[in-house]
C-alpha positions in Angstrom: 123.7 108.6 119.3 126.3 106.1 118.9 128.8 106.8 116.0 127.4 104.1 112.7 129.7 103.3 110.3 128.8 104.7 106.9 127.8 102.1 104.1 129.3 102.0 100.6 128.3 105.1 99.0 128.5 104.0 95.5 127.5 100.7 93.9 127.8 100.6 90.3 124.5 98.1 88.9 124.2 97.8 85.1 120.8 98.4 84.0 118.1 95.8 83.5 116.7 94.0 80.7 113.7 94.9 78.0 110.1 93.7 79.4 109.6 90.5 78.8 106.4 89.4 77.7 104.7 86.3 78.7 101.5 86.6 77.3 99.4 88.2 79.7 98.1 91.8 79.5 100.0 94.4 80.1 99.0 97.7 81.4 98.7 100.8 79.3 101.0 103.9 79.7 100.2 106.2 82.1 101.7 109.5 83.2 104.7 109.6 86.0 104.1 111.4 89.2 107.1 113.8 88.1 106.0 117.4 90.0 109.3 118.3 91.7 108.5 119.5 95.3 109.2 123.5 96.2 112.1 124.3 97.8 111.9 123.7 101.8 108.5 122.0 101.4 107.9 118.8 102.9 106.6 115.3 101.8 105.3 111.7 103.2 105.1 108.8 101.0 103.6 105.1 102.1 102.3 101.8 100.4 98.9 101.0 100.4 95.9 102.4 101.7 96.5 102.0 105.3 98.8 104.4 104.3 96.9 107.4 104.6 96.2 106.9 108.3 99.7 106.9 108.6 101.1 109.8 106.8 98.4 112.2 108.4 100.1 111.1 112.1 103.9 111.8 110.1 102.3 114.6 108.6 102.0 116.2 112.3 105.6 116.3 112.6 106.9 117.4 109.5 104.0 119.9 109.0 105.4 121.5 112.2 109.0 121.9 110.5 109.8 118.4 112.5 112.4 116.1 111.5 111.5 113.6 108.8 112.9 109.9 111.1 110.9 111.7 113.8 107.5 111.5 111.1 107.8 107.9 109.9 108.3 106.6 112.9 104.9 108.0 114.1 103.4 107.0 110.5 104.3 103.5 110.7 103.3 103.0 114.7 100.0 104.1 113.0 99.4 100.6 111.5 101.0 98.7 113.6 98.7 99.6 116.3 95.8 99.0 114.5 93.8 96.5 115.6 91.9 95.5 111.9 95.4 95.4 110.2 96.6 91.9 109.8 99.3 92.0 107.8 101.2 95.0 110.5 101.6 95.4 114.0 99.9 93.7 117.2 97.2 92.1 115.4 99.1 90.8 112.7 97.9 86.5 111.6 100.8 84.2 113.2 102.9 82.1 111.9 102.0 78.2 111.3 102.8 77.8 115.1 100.5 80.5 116.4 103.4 82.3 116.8 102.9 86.2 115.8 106.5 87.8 115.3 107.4 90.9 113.9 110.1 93.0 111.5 110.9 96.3 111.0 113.7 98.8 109.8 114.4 102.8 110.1 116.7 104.5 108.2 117.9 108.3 107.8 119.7 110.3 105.0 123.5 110.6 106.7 122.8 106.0 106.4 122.0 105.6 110.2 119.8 102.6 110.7 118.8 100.0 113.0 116.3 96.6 112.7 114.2 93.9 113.9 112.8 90.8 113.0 111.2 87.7 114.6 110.7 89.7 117.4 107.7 88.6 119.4 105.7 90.3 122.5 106.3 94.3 120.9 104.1 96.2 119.7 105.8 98.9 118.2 108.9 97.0 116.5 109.5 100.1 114.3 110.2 101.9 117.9 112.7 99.3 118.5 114.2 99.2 115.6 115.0 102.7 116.4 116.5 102.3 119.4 118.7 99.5 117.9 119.9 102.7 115.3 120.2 105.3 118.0 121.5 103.0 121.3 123.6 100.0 119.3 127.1 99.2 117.8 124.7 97.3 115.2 122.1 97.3 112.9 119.9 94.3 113.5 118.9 92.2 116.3 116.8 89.2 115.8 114.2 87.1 118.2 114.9 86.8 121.8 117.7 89.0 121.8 115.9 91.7 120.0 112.6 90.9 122.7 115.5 91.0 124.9 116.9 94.3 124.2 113.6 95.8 124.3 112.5 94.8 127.5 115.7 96.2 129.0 114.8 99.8 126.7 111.5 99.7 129.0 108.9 98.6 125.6 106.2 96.6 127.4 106.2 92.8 126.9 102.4 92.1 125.1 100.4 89.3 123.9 100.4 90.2 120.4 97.2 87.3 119.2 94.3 88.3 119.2 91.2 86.3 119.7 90.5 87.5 115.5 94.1 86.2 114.4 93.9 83.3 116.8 90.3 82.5 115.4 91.8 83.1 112.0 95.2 80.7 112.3 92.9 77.7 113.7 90.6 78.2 110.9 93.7 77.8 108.5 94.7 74.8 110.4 91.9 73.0 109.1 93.2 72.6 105.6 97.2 73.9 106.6 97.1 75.4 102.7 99.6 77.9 102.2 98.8 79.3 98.5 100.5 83.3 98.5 97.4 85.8 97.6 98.3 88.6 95.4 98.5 91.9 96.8 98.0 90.6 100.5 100.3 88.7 102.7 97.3 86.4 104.1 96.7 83.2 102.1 93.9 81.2 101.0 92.8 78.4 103.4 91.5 76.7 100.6 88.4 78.2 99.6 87.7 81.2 98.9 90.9 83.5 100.2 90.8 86.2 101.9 87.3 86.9 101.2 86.1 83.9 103.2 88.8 84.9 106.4 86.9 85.4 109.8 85.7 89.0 110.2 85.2 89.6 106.6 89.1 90.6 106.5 90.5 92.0 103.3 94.7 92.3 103.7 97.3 94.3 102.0 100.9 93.6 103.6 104.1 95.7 104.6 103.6 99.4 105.3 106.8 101.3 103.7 107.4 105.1 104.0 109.8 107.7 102.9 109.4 111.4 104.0 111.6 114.4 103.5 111.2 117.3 105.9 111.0 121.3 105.3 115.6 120.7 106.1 115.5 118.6 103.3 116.5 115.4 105.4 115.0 112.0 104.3 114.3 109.2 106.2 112.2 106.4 106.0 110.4 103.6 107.6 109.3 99.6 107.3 107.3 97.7 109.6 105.1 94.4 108.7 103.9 90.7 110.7 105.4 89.4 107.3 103.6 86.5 105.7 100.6 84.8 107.7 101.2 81.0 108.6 105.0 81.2 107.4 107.5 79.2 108.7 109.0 80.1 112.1 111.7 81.8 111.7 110.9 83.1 108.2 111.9 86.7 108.0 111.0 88.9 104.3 112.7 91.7 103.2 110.9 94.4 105.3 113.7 94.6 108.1 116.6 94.1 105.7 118.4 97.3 104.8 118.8 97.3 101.0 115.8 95.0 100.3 112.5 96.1 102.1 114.1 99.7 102.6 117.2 102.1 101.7 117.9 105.5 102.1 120.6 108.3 100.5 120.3 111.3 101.6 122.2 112.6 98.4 119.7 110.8 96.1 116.4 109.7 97.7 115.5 106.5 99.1 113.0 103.5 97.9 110.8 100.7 100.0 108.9 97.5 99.0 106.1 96.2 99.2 105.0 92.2 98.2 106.9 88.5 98.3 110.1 89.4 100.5 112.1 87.1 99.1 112.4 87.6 95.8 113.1 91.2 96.8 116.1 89.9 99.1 117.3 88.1 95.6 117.6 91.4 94.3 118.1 93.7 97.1 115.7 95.8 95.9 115.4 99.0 97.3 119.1 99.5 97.3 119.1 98.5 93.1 116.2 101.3 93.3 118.3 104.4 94.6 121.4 103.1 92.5 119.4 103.7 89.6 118.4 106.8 90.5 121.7 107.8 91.4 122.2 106.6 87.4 119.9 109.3 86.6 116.6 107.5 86.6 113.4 109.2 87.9 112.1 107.3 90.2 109.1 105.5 88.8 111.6 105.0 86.0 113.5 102.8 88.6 111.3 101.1 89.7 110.1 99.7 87.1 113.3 98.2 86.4 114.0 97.2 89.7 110.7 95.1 89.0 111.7 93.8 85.7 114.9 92.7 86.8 112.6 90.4 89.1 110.6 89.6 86.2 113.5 88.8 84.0 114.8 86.6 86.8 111.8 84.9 87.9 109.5 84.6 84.5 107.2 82.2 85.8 107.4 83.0 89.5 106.3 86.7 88.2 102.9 85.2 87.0 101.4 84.3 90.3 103.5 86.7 93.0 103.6 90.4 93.6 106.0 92.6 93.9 106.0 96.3 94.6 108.6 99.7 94.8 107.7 103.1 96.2 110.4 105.6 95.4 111.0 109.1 95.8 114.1 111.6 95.5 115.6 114.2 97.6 114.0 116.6 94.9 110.3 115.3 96.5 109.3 113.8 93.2 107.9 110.0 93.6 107.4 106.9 91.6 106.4 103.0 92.1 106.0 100.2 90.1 104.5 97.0 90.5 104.5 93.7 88.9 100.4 92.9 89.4 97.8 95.9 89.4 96.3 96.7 92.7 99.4 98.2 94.2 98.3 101.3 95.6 100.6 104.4 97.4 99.6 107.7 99.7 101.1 110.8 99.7 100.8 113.5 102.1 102.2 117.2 102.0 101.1 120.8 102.5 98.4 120.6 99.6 96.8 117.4 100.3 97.1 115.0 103.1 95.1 112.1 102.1 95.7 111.4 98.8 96.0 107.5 97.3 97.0 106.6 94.0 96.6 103.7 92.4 100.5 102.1 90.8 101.3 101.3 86.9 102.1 97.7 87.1 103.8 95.3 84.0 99.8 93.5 84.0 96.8 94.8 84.2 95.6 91.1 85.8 96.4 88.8 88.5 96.8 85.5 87.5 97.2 83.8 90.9 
């Protein structure tokens, strides 16, 4: 592996602001997920439901005492390869242009890591993204020099639209309506959202995941088709490091889930392990990592979500989300296809 350049291993961030109430409902308390993990036992975290899927194929690896980068890696090419997932991987909806193009970042706990974005023709960006880590002087490569790179690392060049994304983008050309639908990165064409979208299709977006391994290593993984009928070029926060994903391997490591950019605003995932460095646990953090966004963005916040999953290098995990419907897996030795439903600041959408 080529020799990385650490980052900054310290970052002081002053803590955020009191909730801020708009008006709408808010959610009721609940419980943290606070149960530290044993000693040399292992752990698999992801967003969303596709995330079970996912950590079962990581859980292969770190269930056989394998190394954690080696497990989300084969989590993540889980949804990306799947062929009813529109928001990840090969069959993800295009951009405005019929264009589908892809992001996705890698990261492990000694702060090796390596991304993509706008790459088009892939299937397994998460795979490249790898390679940029492990092969690179850099840590990412963007359109045709990342296509370019992975040709010459032998990835098979694909046509990544499918005749159900292509049917879907032309049906969106119709009205060319780009109104963002909470909890999913497809958008309404008009009439009724994503309920009325070819094939019956029903959306969540970005896949995150964070694993620690039997060694105690952590690593962890982000790989989306970002938002459908964006703008070319447009690249969210899944392939930045510090927004859509960041790992310590002294503290633990956090990913996102939702509207990219306003993560990118607050490079979220980074704020997410500074506060736990700070001594937050981390559903503690990330709730504040979503009400700074809230406290930034007031009336953005109404109509938009935004999502962390965190966990720390002690195996306990957290998330937080602005809207309800945020949902996480987790995977270890006791239970391998658990989902659980996130606290979020309201108990209602009010897109």
């Amino acid at each position: 592996m080529t020799d990385r350049r650490n980052f900054l291993k310290n970052s002081l961030l002053g803590a955020t602001a009191s909730v801020l109430a708009w008006g709408g409902k808010l959610s009721a308390a609940a419980p943290e997920s606070r149960a530290p993990v044993a000693s040399g036992a292992a752990r698999v975290i992801s967003t969303w439901d596709f995330g079970v899927a996912a950590n079962q194929a990581a859980w292969t690896i770190l269930g056989a005492g394998g190394h954690a980068l080696d497990a989300v890696e084969a989590g993540a090419r889980v949804p990306e390869a799947d062929l009813k997932n529109h928001s990840v991987g090969r069959a993800g909806y295009p951009d405005r242009d019929g264009h589908v193009t892809l992001d996705a970042s890698i990261m492990d706990h000694n702060y090796n890591c390596g991304a993509v974005a706008a790459i088009e023709h892939i299937a397994h960006p998460i795979s490249v993204a790898r390679r940029v880590m492990e092969r690179t002087p850099h840590v990412l490569l963007v359109g045709e020099g990342a296509l370019q790179f992975a040709l010459e690392q032998g990835f098979k060049k694909e046509e990544l639209l499918t005749p159900e994304s292509d049917k879907a983008w032309h049906e969106w050309l119709k009205t060319a309506k780009y109104n963002p639908s909470i909890n999913s990165e497809v958008h309404d064409y008009g009439k009724g959202g994503t309920t009325g979208m070819p094939g019956g299709a029903n959306n969540h977006d970005t896949i995150g995941m964070l694993a620690i391994d039997a060694q105690g290593r952590m690593a962890g993984a982000c790989t989306t088709s970002g938002m459908a009928w964006k703008m070319r070029g447009r690249v969210g926060d899944s392939p930045i490091i510090g927004a859509g994903l960041y790992v310590d391997g002294e503290i633990g490591g956090a990913t996102s889930t939702g509207v990219g950019e306003e993560v990118i605003r607050n490079a979220g995932s980074f704020l997410v392990v500074e506060l736990m460095r700070q001594g937050r646990s981390p559903q503690e953090a990330c709730k504040e990592a979503v009400m700074r966004i809230v406290k930034r963005r007031l009336e953005a916040s109404k109509t938009i979500q935004v999502g962390f999953l965190a966990m720390n290098r002690a195996g306990e995990v957290g998330a937080y989300a602005i809207q309800h419907g945020f949902s996480y897996a987790v995977c270890d030795a006791k239970k391998q296809d658990g989902l659980i439903p996130s606290l979020s600041l309201y108990t209602t959408s009010y897109s």
